[in-house]
MDTraj code that builds the backbone (N, CA, C; nanometers):
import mdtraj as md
import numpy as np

residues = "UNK UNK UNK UNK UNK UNK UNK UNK UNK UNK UNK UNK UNK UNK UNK UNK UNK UNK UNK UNK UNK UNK UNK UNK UNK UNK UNK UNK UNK UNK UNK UNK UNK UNK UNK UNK UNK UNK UNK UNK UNK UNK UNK UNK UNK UNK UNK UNK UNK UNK UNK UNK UNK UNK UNK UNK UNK UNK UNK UNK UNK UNK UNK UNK UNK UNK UNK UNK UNK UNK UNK UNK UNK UNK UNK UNK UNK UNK UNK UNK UNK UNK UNK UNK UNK UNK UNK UNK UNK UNK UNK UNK UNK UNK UNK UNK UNK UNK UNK UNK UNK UNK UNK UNK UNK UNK UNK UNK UNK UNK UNK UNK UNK UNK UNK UNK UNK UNK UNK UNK UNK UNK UNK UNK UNK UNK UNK UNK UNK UNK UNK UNK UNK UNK UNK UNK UNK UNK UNK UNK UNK UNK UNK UNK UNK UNK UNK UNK UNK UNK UNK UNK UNK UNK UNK UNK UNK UNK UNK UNK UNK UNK UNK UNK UNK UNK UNK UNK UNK UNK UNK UNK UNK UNK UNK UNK UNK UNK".split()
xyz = np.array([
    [5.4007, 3.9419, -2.3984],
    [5.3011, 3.8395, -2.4019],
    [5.1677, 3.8971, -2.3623],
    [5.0750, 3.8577, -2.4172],
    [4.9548, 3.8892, -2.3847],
    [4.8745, 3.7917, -2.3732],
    [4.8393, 3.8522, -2.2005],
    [4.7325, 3.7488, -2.0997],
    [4.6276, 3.7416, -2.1449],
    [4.5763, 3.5891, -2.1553],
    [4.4448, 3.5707, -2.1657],
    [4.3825, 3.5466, -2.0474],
    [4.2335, 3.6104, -2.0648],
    [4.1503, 3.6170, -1.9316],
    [4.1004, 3.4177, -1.9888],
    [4.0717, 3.3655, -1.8691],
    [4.0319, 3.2515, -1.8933],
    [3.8790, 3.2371, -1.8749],
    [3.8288, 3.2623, -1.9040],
    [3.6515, 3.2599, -1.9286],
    [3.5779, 3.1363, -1.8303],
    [3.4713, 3.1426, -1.6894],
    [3.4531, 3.0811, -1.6116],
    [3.3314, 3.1145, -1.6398],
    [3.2239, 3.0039, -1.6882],
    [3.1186, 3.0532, -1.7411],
    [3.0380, 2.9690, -1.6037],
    [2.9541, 3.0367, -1.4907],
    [2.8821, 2.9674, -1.4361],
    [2.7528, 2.9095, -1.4919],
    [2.6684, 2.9315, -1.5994],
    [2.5551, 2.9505, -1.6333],
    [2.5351, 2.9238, -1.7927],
    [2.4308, 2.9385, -1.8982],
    [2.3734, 2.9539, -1.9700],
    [2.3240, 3.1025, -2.0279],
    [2.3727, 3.0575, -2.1670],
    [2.2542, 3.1993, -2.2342],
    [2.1812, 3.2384, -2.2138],
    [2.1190, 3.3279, -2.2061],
    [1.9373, 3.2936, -2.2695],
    [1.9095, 3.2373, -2.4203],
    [2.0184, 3.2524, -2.4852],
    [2.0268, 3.1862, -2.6309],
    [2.0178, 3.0479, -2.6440],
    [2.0778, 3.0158, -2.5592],
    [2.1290, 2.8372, -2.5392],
    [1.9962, 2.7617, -2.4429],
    [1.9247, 2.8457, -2.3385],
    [1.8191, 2.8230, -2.2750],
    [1.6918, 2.8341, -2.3904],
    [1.6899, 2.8824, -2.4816],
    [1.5929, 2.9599, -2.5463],
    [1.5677, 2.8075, -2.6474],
    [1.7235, 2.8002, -2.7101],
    [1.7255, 2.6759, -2.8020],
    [1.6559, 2.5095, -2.7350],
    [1.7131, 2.5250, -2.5938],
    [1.6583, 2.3889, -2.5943],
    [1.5024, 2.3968, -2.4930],
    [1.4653, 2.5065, -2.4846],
    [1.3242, 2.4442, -2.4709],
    [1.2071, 2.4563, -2.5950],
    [1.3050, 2.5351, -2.7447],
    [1.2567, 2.5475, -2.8331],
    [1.2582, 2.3568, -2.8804],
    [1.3705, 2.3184, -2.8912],
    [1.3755, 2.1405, -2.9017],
    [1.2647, 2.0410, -2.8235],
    [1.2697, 2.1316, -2.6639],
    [1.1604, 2.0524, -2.6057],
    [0.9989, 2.0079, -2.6663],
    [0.9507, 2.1700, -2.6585],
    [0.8339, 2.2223, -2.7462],
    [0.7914, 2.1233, -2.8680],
    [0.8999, 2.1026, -2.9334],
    [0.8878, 2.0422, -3.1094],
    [0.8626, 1.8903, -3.0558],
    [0.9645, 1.8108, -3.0077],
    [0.9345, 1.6586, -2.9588],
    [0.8227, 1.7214, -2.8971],
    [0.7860, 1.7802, -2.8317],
    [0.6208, 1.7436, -2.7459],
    [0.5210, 1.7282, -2.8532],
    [0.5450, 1.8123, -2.9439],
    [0.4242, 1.8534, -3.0715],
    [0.4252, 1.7170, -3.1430],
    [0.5484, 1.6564, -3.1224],
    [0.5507, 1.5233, -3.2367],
    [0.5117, 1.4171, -3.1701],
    [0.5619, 1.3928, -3.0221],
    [0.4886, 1.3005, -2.9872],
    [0.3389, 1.2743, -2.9177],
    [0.2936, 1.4258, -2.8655],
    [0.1524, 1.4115, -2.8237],
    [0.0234, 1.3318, -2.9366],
    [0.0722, 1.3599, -3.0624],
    [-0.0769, 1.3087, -3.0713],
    [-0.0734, 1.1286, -3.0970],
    [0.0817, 1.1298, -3.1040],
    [0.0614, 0.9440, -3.0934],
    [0.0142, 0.9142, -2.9379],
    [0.0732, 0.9578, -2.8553],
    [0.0271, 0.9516, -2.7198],
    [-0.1417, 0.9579, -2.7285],
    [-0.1648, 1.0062, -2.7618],
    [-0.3136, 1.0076, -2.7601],
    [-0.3967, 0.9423, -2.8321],
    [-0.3172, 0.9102, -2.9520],
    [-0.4209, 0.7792, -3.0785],
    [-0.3926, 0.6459, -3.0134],
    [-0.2592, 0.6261, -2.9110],
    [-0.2449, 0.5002, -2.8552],
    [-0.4043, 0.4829, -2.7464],
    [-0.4016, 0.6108, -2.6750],
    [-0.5048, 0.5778, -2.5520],
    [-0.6774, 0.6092, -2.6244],
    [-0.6371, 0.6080, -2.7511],
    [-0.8063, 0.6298, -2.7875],
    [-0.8936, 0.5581, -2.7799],
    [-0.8491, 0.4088, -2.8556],
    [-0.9614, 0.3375, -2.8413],
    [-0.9618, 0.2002, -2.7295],
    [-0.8556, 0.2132, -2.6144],
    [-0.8547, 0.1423, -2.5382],
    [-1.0000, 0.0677, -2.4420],
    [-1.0175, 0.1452, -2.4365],
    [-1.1915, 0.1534, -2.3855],
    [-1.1999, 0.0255, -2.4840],
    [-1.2699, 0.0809, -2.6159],
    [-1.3192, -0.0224, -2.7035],
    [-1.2657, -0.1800, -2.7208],
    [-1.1209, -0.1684, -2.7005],
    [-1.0554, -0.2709, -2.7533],
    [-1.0724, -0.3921, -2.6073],
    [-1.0421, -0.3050, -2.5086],
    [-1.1051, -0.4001, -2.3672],
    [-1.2450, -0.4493, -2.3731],
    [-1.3297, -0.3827, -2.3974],
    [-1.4596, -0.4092, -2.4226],
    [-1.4791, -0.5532, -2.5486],
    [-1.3697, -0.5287, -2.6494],
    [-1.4000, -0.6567, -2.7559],
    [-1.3035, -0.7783, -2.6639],
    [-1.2114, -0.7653, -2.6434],
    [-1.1572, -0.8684, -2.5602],
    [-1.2519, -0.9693, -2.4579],
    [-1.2863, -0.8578, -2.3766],
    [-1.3976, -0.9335, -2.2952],
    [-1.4842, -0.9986, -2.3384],
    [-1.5767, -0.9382, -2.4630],
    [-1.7133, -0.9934, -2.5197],
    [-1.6246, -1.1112, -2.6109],
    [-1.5180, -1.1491, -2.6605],
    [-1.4498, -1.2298, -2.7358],
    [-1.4370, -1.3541, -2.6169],
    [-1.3942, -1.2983, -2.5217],
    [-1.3699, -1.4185, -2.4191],
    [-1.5430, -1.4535, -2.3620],
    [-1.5889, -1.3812, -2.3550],
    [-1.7424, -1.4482, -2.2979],
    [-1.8385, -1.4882, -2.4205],
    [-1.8157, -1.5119, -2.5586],
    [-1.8274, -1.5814, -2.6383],
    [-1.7409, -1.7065, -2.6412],
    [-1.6660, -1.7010, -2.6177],
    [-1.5739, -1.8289, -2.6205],
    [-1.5995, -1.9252, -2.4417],
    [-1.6300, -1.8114, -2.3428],
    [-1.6786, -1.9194, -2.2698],
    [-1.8519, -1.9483, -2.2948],
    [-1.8812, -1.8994, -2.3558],
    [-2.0763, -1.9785, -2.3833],
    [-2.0454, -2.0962, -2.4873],
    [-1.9594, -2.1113, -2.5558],
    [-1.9185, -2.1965, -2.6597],
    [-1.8662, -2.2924, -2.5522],
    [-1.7710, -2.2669, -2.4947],
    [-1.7084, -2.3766, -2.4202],
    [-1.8037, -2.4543, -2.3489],
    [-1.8662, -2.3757, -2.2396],
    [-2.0086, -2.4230, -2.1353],
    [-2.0920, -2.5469, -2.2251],
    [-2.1420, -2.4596, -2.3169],
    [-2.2420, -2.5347, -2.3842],
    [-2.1768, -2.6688, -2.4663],
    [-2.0652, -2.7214, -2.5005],
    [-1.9983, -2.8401, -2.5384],
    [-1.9521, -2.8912, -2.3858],
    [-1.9162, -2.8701, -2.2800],
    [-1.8930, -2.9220, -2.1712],
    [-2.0185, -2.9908, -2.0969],
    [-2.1246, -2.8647, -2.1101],
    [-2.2337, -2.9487, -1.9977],
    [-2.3712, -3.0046, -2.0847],
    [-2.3133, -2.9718, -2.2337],
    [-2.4395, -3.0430, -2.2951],
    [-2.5727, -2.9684, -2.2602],
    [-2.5790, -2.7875, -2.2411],
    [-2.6928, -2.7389, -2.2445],
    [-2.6343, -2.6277, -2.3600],
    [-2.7539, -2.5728, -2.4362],
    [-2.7518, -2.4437, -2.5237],
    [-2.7047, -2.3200, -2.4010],
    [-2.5836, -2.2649, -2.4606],
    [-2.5699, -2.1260, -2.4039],
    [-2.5845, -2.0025, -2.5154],
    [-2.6849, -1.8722, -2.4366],
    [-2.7163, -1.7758, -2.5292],
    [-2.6055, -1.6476, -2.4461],
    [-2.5888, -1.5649, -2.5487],
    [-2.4960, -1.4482, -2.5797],
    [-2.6000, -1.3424, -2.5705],
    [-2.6215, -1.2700, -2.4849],
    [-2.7235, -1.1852, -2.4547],
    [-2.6361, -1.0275, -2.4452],
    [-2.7276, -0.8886, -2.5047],
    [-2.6834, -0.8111, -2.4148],
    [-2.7981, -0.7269, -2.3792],
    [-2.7969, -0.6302, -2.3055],
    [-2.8492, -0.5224, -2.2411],
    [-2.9546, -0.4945, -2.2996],
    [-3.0544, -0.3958, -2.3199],
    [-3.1216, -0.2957, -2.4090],
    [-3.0616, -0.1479, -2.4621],
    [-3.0088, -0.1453, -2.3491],
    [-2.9089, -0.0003, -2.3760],
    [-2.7577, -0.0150, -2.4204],
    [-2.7133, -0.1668, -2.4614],
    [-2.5961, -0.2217, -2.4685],
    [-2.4812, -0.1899, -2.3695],
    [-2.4939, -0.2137, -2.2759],
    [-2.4038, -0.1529, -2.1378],
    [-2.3217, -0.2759, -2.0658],
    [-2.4503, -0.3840, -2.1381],
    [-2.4059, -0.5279, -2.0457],
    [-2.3899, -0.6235, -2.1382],
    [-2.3163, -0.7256, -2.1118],
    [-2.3014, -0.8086, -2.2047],
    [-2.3588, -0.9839, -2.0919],
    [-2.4253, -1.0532, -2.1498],
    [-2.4402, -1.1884, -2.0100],
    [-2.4172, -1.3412, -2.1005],
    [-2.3878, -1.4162, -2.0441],
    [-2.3721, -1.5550, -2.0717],
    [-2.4656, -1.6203, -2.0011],
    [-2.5693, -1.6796, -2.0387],
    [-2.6086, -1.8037, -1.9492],
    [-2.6807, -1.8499, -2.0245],
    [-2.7514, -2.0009, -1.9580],
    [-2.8209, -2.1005, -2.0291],
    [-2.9519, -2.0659, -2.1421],
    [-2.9586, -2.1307, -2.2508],
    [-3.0871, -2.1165, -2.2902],
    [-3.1756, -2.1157, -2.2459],
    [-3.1753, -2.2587, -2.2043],
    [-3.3438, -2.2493, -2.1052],
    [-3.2272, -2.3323, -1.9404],
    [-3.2334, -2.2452, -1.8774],
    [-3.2118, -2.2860, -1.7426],
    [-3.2302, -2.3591, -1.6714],
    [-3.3866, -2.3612, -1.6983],
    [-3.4642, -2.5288, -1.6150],
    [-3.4457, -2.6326, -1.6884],
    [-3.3966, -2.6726, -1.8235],
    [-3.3479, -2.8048, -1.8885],
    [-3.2209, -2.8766, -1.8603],
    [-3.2857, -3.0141, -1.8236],
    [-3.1677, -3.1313, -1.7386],
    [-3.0642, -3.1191, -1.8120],
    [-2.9225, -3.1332, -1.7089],
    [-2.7996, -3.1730, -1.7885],
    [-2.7776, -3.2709, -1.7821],
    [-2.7203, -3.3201, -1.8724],
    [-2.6032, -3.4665, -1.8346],
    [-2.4873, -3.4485, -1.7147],
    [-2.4412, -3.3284, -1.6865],
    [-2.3103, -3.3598, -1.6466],
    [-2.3848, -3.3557, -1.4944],
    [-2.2838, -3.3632, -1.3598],
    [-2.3185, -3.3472, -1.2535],
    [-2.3404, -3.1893, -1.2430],
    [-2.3220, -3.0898, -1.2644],
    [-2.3472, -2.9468, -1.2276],
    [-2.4700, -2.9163, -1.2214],
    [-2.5220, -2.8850, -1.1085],
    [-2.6164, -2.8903, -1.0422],
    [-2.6916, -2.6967, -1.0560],
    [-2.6377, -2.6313, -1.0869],
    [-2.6752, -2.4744, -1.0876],
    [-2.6113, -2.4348, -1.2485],
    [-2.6549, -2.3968, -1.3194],
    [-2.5620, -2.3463, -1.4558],
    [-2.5028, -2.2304, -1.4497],
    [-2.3920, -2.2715, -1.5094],
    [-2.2962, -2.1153, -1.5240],
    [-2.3685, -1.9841, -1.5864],
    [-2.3341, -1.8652, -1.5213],
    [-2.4119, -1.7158, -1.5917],
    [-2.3565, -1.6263, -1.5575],
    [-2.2654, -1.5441, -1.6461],
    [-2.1708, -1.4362, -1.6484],
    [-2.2896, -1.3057, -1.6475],
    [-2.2471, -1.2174, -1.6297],
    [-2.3258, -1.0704, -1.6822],
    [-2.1684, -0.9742, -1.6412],
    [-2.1022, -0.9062, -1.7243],
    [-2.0494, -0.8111, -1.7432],
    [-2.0874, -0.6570, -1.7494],
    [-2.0522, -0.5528, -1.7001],
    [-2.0614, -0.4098, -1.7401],
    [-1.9338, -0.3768, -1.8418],
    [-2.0186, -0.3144, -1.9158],
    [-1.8802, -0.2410, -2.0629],
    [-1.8307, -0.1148, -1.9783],
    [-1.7244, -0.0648, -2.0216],
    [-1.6682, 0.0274, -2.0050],
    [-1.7484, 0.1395, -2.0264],
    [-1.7001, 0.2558, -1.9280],
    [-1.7717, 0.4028, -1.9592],
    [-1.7567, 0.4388, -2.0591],
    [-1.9048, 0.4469, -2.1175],
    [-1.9051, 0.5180, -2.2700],
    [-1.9193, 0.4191, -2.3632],
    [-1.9074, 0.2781, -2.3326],
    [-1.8655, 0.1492, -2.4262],
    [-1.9712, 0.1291, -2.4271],
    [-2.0727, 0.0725, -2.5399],
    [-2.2110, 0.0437, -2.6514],
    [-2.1564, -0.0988, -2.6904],
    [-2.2639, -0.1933, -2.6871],
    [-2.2697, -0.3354, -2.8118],
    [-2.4214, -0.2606, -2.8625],
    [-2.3547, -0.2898, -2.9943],
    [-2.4587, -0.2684, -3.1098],
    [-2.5205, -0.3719, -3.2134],
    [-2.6160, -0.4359, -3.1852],
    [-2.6455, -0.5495, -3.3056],
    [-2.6435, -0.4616, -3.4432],
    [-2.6163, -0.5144, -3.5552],
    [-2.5578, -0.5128, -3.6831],
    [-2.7393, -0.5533, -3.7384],
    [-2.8375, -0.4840, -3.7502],
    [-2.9334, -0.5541, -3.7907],
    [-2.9217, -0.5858, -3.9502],
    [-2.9650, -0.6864, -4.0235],
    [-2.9924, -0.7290, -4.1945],
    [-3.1025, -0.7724, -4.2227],
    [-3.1308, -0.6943, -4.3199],
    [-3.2872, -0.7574, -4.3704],
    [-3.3772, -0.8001, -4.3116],
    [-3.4569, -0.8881, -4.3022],
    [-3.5542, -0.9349, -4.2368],
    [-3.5812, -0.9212, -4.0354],
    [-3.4364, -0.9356, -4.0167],
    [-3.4035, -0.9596, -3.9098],
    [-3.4826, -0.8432, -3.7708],
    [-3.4907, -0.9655, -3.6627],
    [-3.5300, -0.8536, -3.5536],
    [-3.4605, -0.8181, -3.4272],
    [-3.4240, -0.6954, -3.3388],
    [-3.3620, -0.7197, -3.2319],
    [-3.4790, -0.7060, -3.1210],
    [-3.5202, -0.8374, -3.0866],
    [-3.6437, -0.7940, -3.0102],
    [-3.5662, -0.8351, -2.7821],
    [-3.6342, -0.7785, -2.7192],
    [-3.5365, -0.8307, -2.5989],
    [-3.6732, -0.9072, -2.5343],
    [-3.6034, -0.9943, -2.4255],
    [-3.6878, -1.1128, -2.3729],
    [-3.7717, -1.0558, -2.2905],
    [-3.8166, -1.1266, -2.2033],
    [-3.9193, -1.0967, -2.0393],
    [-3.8168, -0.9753, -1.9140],
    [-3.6637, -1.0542, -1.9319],
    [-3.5457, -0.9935, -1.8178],
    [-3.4877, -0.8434, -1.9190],
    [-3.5269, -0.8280, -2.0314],
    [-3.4731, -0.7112, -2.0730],
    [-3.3020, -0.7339, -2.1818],
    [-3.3152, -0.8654, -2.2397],
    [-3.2070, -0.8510, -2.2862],
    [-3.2041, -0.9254, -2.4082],
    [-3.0996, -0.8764, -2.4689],
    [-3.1295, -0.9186, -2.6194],
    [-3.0362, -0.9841, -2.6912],
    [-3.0912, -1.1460, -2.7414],
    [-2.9977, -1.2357, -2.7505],
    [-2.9334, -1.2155, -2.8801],
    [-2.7719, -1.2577, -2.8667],
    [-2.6773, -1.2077, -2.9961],
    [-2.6540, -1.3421, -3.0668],
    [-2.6064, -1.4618, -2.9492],
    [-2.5651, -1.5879, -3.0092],
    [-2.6730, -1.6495, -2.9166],
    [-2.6262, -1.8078, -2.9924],
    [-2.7327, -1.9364, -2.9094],
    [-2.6269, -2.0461, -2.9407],
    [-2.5559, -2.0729, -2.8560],
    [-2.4527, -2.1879, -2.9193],
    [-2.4819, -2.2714, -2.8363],
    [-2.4776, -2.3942, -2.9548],
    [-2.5301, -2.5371, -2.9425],
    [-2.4467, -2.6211, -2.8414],
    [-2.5007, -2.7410, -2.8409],
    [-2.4154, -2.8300, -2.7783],
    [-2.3236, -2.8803, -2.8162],
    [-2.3110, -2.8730, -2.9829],
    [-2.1864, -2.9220, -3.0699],
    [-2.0396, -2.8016, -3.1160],
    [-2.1353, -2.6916, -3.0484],
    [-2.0310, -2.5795, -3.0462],
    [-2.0162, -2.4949, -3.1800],
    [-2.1490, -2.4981, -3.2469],
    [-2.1791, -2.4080, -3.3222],
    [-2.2782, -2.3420, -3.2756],
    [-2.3104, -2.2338, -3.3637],
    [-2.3753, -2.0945, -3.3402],
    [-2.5416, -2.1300, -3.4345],
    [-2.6742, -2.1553, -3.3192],
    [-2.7877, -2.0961, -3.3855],
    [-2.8079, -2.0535, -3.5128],
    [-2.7725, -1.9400, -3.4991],
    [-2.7670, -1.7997, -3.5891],
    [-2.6155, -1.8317, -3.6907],
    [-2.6817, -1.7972, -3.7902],
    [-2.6191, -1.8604, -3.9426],
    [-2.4771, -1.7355, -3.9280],
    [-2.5106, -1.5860, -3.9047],
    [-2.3687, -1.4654, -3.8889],
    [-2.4359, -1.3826, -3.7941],
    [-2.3507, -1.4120, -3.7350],
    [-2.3791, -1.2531, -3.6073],
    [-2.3191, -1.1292, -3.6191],
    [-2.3666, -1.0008, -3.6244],
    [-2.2417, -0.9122, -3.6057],
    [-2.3062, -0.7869, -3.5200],
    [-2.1947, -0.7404, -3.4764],
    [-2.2848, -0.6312, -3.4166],
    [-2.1089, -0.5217, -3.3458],
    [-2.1237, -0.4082, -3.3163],
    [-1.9952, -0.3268, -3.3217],
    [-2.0218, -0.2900, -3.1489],
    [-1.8810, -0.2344, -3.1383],
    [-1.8811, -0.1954, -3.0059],
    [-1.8477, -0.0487, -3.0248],
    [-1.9110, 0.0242, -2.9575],
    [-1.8808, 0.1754, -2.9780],
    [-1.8448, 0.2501, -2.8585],
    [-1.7388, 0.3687, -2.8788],
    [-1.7602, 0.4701, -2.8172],
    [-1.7378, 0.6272, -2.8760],
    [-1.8154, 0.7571, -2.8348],
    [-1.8124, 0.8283, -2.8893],
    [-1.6854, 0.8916, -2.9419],
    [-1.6360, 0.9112, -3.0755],
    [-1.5605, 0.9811, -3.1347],
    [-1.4526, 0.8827, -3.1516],
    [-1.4711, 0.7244, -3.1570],
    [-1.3577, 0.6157, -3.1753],
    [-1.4141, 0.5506, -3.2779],
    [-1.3467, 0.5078, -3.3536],
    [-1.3962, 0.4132, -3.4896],
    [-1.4324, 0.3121, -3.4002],
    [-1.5728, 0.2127, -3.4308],
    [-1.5760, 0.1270, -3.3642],
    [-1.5261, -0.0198, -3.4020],
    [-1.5672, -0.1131, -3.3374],
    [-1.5001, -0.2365, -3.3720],
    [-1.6440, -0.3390, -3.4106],
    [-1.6176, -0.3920, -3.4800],
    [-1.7316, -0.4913, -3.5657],
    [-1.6723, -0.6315, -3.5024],
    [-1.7730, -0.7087, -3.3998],
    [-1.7582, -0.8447, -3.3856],
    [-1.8372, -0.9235, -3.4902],
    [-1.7670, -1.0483, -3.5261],
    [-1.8420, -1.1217, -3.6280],
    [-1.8190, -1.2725, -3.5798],
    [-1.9496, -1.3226, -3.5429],
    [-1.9776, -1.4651, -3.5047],
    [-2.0197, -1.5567, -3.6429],
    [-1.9265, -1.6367, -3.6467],
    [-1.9753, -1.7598, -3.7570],
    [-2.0416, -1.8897, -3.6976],
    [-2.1818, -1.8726, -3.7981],
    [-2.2476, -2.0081, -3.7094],
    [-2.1963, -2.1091, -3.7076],
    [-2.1576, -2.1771, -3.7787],
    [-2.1362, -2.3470, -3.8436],
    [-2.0236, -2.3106, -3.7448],
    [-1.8631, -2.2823, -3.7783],
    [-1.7707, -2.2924, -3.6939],
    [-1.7970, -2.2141, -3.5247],
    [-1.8580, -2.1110, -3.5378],
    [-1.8647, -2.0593, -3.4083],
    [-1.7086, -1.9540, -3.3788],
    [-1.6980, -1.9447, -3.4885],
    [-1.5206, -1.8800, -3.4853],
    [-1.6024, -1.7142, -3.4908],
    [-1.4775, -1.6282, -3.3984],
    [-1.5377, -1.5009, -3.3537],
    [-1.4154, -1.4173, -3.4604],
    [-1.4440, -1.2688, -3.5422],
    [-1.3590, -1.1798, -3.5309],
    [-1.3614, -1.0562, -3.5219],
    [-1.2829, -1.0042, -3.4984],
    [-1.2968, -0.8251, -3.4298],
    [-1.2084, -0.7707, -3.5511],
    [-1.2817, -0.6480, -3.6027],
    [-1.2145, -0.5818, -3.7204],
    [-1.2670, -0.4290, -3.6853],
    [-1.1993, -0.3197, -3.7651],
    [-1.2535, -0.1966, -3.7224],
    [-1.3731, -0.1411, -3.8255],
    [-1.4442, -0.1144, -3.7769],
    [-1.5690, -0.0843, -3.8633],
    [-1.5065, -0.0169, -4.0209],
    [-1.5557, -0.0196, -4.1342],
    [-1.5358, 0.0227, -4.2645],
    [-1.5738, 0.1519, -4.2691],
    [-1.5041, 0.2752, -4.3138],
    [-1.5329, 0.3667, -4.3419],
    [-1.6697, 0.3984, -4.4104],
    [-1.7433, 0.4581, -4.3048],
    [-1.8950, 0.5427, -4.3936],
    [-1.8695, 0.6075, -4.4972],
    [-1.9456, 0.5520, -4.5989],
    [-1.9833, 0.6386, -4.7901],
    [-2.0364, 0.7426, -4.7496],
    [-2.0140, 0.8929, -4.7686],
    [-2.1270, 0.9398, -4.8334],
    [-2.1819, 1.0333, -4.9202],
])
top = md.Topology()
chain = top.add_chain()
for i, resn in enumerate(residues, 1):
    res = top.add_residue(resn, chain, resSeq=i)
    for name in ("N", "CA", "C"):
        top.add_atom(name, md.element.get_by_symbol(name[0]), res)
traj = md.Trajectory(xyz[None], top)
């Protein structure tokens, strides 16, 4: 009869070590760059959320207390603010001080008015430059608003205000012709 040695392997190849951090390597290569297109335009997309919700509260304000609320931002687009048209004009309701948001965008985060034709982006006395003017009936001044939110090296996002309804939407900017 002939003994077999029974083989007590404490360890690994270097063949078998070699293979699976060659496996590791490959999943890393495949999943890094989704990892990274997920965290790209987060910045931006917080930034439209917010300016979506502080459009929707100047809409709200201004049908609640029966004063015009304007959609203002920055000069350098950094800030985004909510408050009254004209401040010193009586309300109906009891609220005695009017509501006035002012937000900071995210690092690196831009609002950009969308200028058309004729149109001007001029800023007030306080430095800021109005986007919407929504009424007391909860439409929008301004017949289309649009204007994008940017940050460097992210497609940006195009907000679009409809006057008559006052309905807001966020889309990603259209590929540049050129």
């Amino acid at each position: 009869m002939i003994a077999r040695r029974a083989s007590n392997r404490d360890g690994y190849t270097l063949i078998e070590l070699l293979v699976v951090v060659a496996i590791i390597v490959l999943l890393g290569a495949l999943v890094a760059p989704t990892l990274s297109g997920q965290e790209g335009n987060t910045k931006v997309r917080a930034a439209a959320d917010a300016v979506t919700g502080d459009i929707a509260m100047a809409r709200s304000r201004a049908m609640d207390e029966g004063r015009n609320y304007r959609v203002s931002i920055s000069q350098d687009g950094t800030k985004i603010r909510v408050s009254p048209d004209d401040p010193d004009a009586p309300t109906d309701g009891e609220q005695a001080k009017p509501f006035q948001s002012e937000k900071q965008m995210p690092d690196n985060v831009t609002l950009v008015p969308i200028i058309t034709g004729s149109e001007l982006s001029t800023a007030d006395a306080e430095g800021w430059v109005r986007l919407a003017t929504f009424l007391q009936d909860g439409t929008c001044r301004e017949d289309l608003v649009d204007f994008e939110i940017r940050e460097p090296g992210i497609i940006p996002l195009v907000v679009q205000i409809r006057g008559l309804t006052g309905h807001v939407t966020v889309n990603a900017a259209a590929a540049k012709q050129q």
